[in-house]
C-alpha positions as CSV (number, residue, x, y, z in Angstrom):
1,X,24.4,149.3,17.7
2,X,22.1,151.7,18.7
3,X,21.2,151.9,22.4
4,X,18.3,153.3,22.3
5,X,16.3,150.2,21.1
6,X,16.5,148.8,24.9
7,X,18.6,145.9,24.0
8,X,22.0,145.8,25.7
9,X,24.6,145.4,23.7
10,X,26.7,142.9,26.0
11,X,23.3,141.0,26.9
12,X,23.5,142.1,30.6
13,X,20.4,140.9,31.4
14,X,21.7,140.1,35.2
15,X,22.8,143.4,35.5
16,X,18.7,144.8,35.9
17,X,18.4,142.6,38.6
18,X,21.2,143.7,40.4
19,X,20.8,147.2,39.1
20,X,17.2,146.8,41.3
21,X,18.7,144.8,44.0
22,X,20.5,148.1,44.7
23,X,17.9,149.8,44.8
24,X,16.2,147.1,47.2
25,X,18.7,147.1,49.4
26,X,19.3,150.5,49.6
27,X,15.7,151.8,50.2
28,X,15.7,148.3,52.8
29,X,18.5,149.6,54.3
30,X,16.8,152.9,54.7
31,X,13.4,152.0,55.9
32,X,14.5,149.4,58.4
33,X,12.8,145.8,57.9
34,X,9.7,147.2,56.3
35,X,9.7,144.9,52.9
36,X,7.7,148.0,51.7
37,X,9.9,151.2,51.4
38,X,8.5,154.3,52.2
39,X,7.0,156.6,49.1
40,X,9.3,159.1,50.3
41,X,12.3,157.8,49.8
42,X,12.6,158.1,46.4
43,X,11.4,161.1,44.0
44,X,9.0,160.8,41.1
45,X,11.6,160.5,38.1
46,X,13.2,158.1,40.2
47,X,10.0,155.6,40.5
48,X,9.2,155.8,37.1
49,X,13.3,154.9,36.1
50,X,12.6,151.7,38.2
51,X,8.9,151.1,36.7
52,X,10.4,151.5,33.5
53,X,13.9,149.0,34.0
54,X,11.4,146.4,35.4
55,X,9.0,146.4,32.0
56,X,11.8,147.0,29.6
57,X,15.4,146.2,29.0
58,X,17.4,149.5,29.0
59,X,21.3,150.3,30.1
60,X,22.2,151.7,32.9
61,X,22.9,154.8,30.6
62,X,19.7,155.6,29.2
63,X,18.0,155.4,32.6
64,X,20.2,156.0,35.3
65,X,19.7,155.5,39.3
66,X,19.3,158.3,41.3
67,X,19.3,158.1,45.1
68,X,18.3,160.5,47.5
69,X,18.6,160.8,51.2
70,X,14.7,161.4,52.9
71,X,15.5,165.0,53.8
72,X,18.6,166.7,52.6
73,X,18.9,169.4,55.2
74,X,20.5,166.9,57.6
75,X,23.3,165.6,54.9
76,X,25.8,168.0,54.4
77,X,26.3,166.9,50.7
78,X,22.9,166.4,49.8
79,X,21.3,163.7,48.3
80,X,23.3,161.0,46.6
81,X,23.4,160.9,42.7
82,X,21.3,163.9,42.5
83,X,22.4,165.7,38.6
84,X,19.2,168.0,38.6
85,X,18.4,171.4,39.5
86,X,16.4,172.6,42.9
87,X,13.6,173.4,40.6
88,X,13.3,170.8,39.5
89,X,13.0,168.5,42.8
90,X,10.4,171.3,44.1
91,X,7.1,169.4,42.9
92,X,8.1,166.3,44.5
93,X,8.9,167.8,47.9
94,X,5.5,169.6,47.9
95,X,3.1,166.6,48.0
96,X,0.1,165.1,49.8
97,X,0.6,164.5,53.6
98,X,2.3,161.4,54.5
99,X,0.1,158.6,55.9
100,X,0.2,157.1,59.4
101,X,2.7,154.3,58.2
102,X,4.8,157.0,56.1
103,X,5.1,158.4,59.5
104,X,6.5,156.1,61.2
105,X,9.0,155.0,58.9
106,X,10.2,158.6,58.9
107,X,11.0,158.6,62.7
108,X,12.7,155.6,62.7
109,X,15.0,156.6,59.7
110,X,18.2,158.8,61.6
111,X,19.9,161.1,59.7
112,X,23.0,160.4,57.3
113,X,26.7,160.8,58.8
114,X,30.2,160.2,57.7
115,X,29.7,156.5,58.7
116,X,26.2,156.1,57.0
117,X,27.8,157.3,54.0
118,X,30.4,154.9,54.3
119,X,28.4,151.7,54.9
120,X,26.3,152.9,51.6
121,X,28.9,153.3,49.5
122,X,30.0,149.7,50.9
123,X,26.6,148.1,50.2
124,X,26.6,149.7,46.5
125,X,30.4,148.2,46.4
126,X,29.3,144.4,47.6
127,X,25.8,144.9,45.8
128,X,27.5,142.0,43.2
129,X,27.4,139.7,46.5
130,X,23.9,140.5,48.1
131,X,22.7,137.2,49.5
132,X,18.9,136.3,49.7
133,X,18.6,137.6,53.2
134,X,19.1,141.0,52.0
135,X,16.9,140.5,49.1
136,X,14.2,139.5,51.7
137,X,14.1,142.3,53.6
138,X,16.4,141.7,56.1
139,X,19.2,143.4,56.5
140,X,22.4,141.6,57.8
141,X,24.4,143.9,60.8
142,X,27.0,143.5,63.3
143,X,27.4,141.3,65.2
144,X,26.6,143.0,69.2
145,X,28.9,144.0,71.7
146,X,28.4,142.5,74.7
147,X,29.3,144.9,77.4
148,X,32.8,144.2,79.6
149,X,32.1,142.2,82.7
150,X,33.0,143.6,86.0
151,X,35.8,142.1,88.6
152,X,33.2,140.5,90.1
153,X,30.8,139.0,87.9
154,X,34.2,137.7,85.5
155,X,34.9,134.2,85.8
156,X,37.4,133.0,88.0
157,X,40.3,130.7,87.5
158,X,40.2,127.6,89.2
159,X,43.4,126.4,88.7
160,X,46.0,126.7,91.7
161,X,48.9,129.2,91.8
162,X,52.1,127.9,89.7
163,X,55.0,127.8,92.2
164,X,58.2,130.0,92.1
165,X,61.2,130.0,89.3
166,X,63.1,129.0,92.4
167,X,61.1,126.1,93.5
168,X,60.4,125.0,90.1
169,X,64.7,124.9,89.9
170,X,64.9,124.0,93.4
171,X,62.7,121.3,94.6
172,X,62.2,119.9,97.5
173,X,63.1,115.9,99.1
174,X,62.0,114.1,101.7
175,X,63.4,110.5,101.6
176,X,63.3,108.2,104.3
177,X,64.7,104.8,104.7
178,X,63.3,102.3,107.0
179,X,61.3,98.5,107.9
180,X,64.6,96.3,107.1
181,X,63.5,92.8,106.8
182,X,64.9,89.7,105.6
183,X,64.3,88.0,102.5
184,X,65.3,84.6,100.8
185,X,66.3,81.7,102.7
186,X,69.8,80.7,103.8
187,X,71.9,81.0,100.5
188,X,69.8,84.1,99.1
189,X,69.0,85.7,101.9
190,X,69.4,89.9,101.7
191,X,68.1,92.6,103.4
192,X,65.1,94.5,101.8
193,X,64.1,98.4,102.7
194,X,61.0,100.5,102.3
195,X,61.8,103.8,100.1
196,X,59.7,106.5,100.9
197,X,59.8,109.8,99.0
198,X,57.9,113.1,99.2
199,X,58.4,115.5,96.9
200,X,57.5,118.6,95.4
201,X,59.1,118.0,91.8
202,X,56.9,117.9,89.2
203,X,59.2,115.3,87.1
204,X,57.5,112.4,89.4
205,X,54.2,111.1,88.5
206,X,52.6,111.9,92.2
207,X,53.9,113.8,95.6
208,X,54.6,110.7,97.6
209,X,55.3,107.0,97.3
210,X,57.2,104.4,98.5
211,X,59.6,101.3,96.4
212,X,61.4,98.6,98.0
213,X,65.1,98.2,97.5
214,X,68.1,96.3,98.3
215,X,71.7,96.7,98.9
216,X,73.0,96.2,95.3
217,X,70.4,98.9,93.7
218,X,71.4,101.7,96.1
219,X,75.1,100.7,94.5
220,X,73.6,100.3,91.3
221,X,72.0,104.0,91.6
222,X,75.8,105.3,92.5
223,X,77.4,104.0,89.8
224,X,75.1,105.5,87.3
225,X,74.9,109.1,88.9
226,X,79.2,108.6,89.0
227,X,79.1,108.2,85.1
228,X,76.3,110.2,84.3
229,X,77.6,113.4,86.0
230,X,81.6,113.0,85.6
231,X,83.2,115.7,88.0
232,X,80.4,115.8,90.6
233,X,81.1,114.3,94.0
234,X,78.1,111.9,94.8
235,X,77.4,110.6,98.0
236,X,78.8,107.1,98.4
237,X,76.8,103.9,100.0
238,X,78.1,101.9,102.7
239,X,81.0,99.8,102.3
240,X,79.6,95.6,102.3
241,X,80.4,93.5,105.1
242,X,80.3,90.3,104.5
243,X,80.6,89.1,108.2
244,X,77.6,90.1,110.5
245,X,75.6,91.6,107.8
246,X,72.2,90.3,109.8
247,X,73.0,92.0,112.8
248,X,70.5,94.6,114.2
249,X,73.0,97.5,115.0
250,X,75.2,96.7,111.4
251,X,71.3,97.2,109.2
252,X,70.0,100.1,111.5
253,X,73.6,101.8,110.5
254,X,73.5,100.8,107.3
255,X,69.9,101.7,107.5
256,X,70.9,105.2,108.4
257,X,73.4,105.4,105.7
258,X,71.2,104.7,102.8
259,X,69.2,107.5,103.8
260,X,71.3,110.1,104.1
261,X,73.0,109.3,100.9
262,X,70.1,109.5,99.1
263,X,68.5,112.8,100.7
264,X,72.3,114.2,99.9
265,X,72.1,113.2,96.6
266,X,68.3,114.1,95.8
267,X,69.2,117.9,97.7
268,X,72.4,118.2,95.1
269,X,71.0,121.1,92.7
270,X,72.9,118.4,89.3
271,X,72.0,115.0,90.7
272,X,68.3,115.6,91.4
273,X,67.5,115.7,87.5
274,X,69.0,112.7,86.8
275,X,66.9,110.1,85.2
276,X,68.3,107.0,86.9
277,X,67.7,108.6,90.4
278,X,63.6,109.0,88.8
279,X,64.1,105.3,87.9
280,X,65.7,104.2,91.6
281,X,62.8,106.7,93.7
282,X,59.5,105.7,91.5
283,X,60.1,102.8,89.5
284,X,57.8,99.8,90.4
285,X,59.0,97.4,88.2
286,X,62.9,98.6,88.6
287,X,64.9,95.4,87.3
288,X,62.7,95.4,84.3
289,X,64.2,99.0,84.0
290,X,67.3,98.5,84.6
291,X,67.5,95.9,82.3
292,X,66.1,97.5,79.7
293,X,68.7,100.5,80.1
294,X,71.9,98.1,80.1
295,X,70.1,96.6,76.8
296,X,70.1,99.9,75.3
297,X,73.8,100.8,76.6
298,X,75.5,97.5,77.0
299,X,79.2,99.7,78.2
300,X,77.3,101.0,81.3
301,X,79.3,103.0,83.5
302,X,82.4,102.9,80.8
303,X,81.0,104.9,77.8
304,X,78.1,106.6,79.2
305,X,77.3,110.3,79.7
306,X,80.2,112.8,78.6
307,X,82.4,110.5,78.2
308,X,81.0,108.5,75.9
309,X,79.3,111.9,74.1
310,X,83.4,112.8,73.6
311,X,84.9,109.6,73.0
312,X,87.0,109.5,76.4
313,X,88.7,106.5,77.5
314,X,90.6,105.2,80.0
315,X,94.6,105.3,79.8
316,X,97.5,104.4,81.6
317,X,100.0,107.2,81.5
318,X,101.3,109.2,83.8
319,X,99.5,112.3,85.0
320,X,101.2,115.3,86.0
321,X,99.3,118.1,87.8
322,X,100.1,121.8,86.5
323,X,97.4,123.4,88.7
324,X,98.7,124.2,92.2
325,X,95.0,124.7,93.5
326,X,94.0,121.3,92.4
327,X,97.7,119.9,93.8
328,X,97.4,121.6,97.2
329,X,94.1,119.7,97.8
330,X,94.8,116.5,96.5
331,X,97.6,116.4,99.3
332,X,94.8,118.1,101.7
333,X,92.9,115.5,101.0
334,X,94.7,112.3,101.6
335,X,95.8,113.6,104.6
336,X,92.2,114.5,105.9
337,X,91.9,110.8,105.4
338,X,94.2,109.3,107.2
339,X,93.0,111.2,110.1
340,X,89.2,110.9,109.7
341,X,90.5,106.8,109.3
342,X,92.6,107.5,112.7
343,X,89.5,108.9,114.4
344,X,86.9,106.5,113.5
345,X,89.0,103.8,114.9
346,X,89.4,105.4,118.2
347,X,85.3,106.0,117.9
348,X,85.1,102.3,117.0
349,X,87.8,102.0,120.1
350,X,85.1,103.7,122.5
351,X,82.1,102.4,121.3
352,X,83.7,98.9,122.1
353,X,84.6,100.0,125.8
354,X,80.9,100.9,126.2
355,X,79.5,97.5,125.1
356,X,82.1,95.9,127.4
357,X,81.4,97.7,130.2
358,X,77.5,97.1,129.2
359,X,78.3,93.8,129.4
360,X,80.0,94.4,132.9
361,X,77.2,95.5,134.1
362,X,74.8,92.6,133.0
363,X,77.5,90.0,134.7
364,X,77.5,92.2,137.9
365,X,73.2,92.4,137.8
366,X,73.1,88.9,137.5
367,X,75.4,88.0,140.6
368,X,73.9,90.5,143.2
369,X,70.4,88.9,141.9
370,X,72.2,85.6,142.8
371,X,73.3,86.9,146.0
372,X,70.3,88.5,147.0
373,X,68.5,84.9,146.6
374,X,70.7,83.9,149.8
375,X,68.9,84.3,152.6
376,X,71.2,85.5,154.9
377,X,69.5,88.3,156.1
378,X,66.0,89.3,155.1
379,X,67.0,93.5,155.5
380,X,70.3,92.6,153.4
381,X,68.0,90.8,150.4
382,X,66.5,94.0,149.4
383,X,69.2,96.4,148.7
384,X,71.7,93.8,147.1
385,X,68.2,92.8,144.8
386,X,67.9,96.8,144.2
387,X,71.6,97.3,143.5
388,X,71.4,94.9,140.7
389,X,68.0,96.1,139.0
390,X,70.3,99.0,138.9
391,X,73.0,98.1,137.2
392,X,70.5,96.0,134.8
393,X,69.3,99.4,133.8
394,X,73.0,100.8,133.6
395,X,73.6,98.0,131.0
396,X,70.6,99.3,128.9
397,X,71.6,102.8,129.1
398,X,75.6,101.9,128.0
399,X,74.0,99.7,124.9
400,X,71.8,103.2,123.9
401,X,75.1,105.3,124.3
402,X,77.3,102.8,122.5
403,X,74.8,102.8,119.8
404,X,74.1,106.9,119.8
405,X,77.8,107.2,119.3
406,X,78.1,105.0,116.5
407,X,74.7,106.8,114.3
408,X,76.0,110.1,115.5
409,X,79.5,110.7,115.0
410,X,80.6,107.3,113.9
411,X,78.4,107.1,111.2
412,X,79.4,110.6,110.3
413,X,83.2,109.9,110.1
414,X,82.4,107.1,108.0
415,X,80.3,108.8,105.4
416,X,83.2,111.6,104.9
417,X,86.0,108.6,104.7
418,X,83.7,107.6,101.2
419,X,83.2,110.8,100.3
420,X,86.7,111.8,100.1
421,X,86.9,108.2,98.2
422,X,84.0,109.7,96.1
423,X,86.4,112.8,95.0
424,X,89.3,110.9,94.1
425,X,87.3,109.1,91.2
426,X,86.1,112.9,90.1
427,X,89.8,113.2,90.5
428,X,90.8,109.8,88.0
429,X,87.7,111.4,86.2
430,X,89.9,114.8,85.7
431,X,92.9,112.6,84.8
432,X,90.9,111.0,81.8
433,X,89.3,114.0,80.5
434,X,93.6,115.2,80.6
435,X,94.8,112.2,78.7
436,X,92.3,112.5,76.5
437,X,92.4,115.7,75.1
438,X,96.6,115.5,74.8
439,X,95.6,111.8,72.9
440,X,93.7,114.0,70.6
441,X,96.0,116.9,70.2
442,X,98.7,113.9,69.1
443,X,96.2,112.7,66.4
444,X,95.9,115.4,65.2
445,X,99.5,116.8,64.9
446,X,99.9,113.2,62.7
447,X,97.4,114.0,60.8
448,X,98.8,117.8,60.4
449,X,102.0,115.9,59.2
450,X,100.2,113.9,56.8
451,X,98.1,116.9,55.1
452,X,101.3,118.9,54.9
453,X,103.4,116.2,52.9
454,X,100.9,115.4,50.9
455,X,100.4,118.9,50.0
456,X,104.0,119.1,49.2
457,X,103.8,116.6,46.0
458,X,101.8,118.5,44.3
459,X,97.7,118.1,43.7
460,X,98.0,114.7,42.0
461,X,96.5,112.8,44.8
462,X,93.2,115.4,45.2
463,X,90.8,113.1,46.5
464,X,92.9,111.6,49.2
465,X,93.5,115.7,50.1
466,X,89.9,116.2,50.4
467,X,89.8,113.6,53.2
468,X,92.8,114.4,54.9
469,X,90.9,117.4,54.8
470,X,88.0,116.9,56.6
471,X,90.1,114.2,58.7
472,X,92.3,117.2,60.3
473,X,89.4,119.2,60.5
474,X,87.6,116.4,63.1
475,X,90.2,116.4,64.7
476,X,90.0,119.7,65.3
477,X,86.6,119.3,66.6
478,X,87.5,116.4,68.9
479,X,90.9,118.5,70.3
480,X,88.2,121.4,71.4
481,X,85.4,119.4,72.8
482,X,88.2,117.3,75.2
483,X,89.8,120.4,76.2
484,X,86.7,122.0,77.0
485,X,85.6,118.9,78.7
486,X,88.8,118.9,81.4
487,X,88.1,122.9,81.8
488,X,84.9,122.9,82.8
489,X,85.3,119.4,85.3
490,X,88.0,121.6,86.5
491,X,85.3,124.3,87.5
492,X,82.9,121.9,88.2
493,X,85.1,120.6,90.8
494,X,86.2,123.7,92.3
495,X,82.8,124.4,93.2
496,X,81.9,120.2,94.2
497,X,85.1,120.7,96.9
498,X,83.9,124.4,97.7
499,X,80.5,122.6,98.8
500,X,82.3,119.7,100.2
501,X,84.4,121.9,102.7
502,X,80.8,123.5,103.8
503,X,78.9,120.4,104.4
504,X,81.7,119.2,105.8
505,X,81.5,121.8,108.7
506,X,78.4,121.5,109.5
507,X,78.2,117.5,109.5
508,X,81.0,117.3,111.9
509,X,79.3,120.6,114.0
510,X,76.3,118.9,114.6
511,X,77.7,115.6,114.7
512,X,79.7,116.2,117.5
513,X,77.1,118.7,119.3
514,X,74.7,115.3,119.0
515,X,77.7,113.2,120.4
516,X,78.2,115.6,123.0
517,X,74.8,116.2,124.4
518,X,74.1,112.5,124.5
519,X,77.1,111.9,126.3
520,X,75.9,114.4,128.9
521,X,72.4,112.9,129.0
522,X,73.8,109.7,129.8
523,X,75.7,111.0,132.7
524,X,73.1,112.8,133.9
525,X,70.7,109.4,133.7
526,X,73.4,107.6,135.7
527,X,73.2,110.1,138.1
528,X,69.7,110.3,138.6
529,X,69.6,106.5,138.9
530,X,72.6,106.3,141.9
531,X,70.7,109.1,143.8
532,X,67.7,107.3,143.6
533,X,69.4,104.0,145.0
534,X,70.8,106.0,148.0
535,X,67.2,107.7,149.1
536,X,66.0,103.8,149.1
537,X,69.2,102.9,151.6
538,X,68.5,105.7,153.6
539,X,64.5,105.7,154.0
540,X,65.8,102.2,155.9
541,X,68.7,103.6,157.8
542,X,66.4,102.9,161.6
543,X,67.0,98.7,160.9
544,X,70.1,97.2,161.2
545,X,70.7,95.6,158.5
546,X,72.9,93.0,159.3
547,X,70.5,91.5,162.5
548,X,67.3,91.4,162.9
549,X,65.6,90.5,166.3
550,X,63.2,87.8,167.1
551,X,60.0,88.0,167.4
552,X,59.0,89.7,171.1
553,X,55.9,88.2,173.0
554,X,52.6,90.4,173.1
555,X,52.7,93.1,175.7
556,X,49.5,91.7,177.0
557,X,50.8,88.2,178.5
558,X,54.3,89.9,179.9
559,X,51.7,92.0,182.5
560,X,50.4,89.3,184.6
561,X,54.2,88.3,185.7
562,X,55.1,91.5,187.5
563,X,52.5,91.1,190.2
564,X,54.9,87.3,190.9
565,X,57.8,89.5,190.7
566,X,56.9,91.8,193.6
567,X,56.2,88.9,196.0
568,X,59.5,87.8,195.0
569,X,61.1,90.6,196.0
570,X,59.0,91.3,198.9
571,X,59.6,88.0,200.6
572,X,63.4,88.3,199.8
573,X,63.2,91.6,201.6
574,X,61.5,89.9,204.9
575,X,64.1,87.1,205.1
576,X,67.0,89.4,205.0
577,X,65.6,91.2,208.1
578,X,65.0,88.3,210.2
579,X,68.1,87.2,209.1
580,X,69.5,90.6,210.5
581,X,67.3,90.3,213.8
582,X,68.2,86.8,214.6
């Protein structure tokens, strides 16, 4: 085929389009977005190759492109595609002054760098993918680069300040108990309480609220923290009373009880994650909850948290302690017990004194205000009816010291009595993890026995090998979860009686500082009340008290008699000396 004749031999028809798209885009690209390109950008042999390739159909060989840069002295490599001599190019350099518009196009056109070249060799590259825009005239470019903003014309967060790793681990409670009231009529009749909590903790749905409670889900929320967290020592409720349970100073203690188990148990760095204490503090519809949880895990309290996770149960055998540490304080403890038990009942001893000498004191009130009624002597009335507004007030302030002593150090007594009780379950928790990890290292020694005699006859019985197998090797698995289990309750309760002993300390310091200093104020109050009697007796010490004198006659009609008097005398006088004379 000759290729000469102008026809292409592959039919690229297309390719003379695009071979002049190139061209377009090029000289486009080089002018600006003049749709006209300047008659300088392009030499004479040049403009006829492209008059020709648009009349007739040629290859790309015949009549090749040639581009050319507008003036070649600023391109180090000279214009592109340029195969012909400087002679050659002479005639077209030297032509007719440029016109006005030829001009202008030649100032705005910047001289070729590296990075021109670069971004024509690109466009020659993509030429295959020039959209219409290009073919239009315009050119497409980056996109600009908006200058960076300064500090203070950036845009500011809004958002608050995320709080410490240590709060975030740490947070903190403020629960108080109070407003006991009674619910329910004679037979149903219980004590409800107003739970308020502030918190920092994001786990709760807002900072502060408030739930109402009763007795039974304060002991519902101990059961379930004592089986979630097996080896942790949480704070106990109050023991129930069934006698006297509606008696002011029996709710305010209980009262105070409640709330200092829960602000112990909500400061505990394990037991403030648990869900059920979420549930207790927050939930608004908390026996729905509840029952809804028991539906889910019917064993509550029996197969629940690691236990249940490990497969512990309870047993009966006899436990034998190997540690000494954990030996030396079980005896510690029982014997802290019997004398925290001792002490509250001398507390209960003197709390009991000072109600019945209260008591003494309201009898003895009541008689001098009796006595004082008597009219035996008006000046006698008032201090016997002052005496016994005093001891009316004496019998106020022994109630208010009997019941200081009993929310001070009484209450505080009591609290560590159920605590202690609290450790001895971690303790029977201890005993369980014990027996079972030695229940699994006896299954598992059977099972031992069985893989090794049926290993002995041979592999006849392969199958049944297989299993025993994989039998021996979950037992394995269960003998190392149970003894990890009882090692780390045993850490875990080094460090739960390491705190213990600390709290401990201070609870009792403060305890009996609180005791003490209200003892003294009491004193002091007596004191102040006696003195105060005594300056009243003695601003009346100038009356007797025992008699008081009638009523004298005015001065005025006494004055009129002592004239009568003197005549008296007078004439007495004269009738003893004529008496005398005679």
């Amino acid at each position: 085929m000759d290729l000469d004749t102008g026809d292409s031999p592959w039919g690229d028809v297309p390719s003379q389009s695009t071979e002049n798209n190139r061209e377009r885009s090029f000289q486009q690209s080089v002018s600006g977005d003049d749709p006209e390109p300047p008659s300088t950008t392009l030499s004479e042999p040049a403009a006829a190759a492209t008059k020709s390739t648009r009349g007739s159909k040629t290859p790309r060989k015949a009549q090749p492109t040639r581009l050319e840069a507008v003036d070649g002295s600023f391109d180090p490599l000279g214009p592109l595609g340029d195969t012909s001599h400087p002679s050659d190019e002479a005639p077209a350099a030297v032509s007719s002054p440029p016109t006005r518009k030829d001009n202008n196009a030649a100032q705005n056109i910047r001289p070729t760098t590296s990075a021109s070249q670069a971004s024509i060799s690109r466009t020659v590259r993509d030429s295959e993918g020039v959209d219409d825009a290009s073919v239009s005239g315009r050119t497409r470019g980056p996109p600009p680069v908006q200058p960076p903003l300064s500090g203070n014309e950036g845009p500011r967060r809004q958002t608050q300040p995320s709080m410490t790793v240590e709060q975030a681990a740490k947070p903190s409670f403020d629960i108080t108990v109070g407003d006991p009231h009674k619910v329910g009529d004679l037979t149903t009749g219980h004590i409800v309480y107003q739970v308020r909590t502030r918190t920092s903790s994001k786990a709760y749905r807002q900072p502060e609220f408030a739930v109402s409670r009763r007795y039974r889900d304060f002991l519902w929320l101990y059961n379930s923290l004592h089986s979630n967290n097996p080896g942790i020592v949480v704070p106990p409720p109050p023991e129930k009373q069934a006698v006297g349970r509606f008696d002011s100073n029996f709710v305010e203690s209980r009262r105070a009880a409640l709330e200092r188990m829960l602000n112990k148990t909500a400061a505990h760095p394990v037991l403030h994650h648990d869900g059920d204490l979420k549930i207790f503090l927050e939930s608004d519809t908390f026996n729905m909850d509840v029952k809804n949880k028991e539906n889910k895990e019917p064993d509550l309290g029996q197969s629940k948290g690691m236990f249940g996770s490990f497969g512990l149960s309870s047993s009966s055998g006899k436990f034998i302690e190997h540690d000494d540490w954990f030996h030396d304080r079980k005896i510690y403890l029982d014997a802290l017990e019997n004398q925290l038990k001792a002490l509250l009942k001398s507390i209960d001893i003197v709390v009991a004194q000072r109600k019945d000498l209260a008591e003494a004191a309201g009898d003895f009130s009541s008689s001098l205000h009796s006595l004082s009624l008597v009219e035996l002597s008006p000046t006698l009335s008032g201090p016997l009816e002052g005496l016994s507004a005093l001891q009316d007030r004496l019998r106020e302030l022994y109630d208010r010291q009997a019941q200081q002593d009993m929310l001070t150090l009484g209450i505080t007594i009591d609290e560590y009595i159920r605590l202690i009780g609290s450790i001895k379950m971690a303790f029977a928790q201890r005993q369980k993890a014990f027996h079972s990890w030695h229940a699994a290292e006896s299954e598992l020694q059977k099972r031992k026995k069985t893989q090794d005699k049926l290993m002995s006859q041979g592999k006849s019985q392969q199958d049944r090998l297989n299993q025993l197998n994989a039998d021996v090797a979950d037992a394995e698995r269960r003998v190392h979860q149970a003894r990890l289990l009882f090692e780390d309750m045993g850490r875990l309760m080094r460090n739960e009686l390491e705190k213990f002993e600390r709290e401990k300390v201070e609870d009792f310091k403060s305890g009996v500082e609180t005791f003490l200093e209200g003892a003294v104020e009491a004193q002091k109050e007596i004191i102040e009340q006696w003195e105060s009697f005594l300056l009243s007796l003695d601003a009346d010490d100038g009356q007797d008290p025992f008699f008081k004198p009638a009523a004298a006659a005015p001065p005025q009609a006494q004055e009129p008699s002592k004239p009568a008097d003197t005549e008296s005398a007078t004439e007495s006088a004269a009738t003893a000396t004529i008496d005398q004379e005679a």
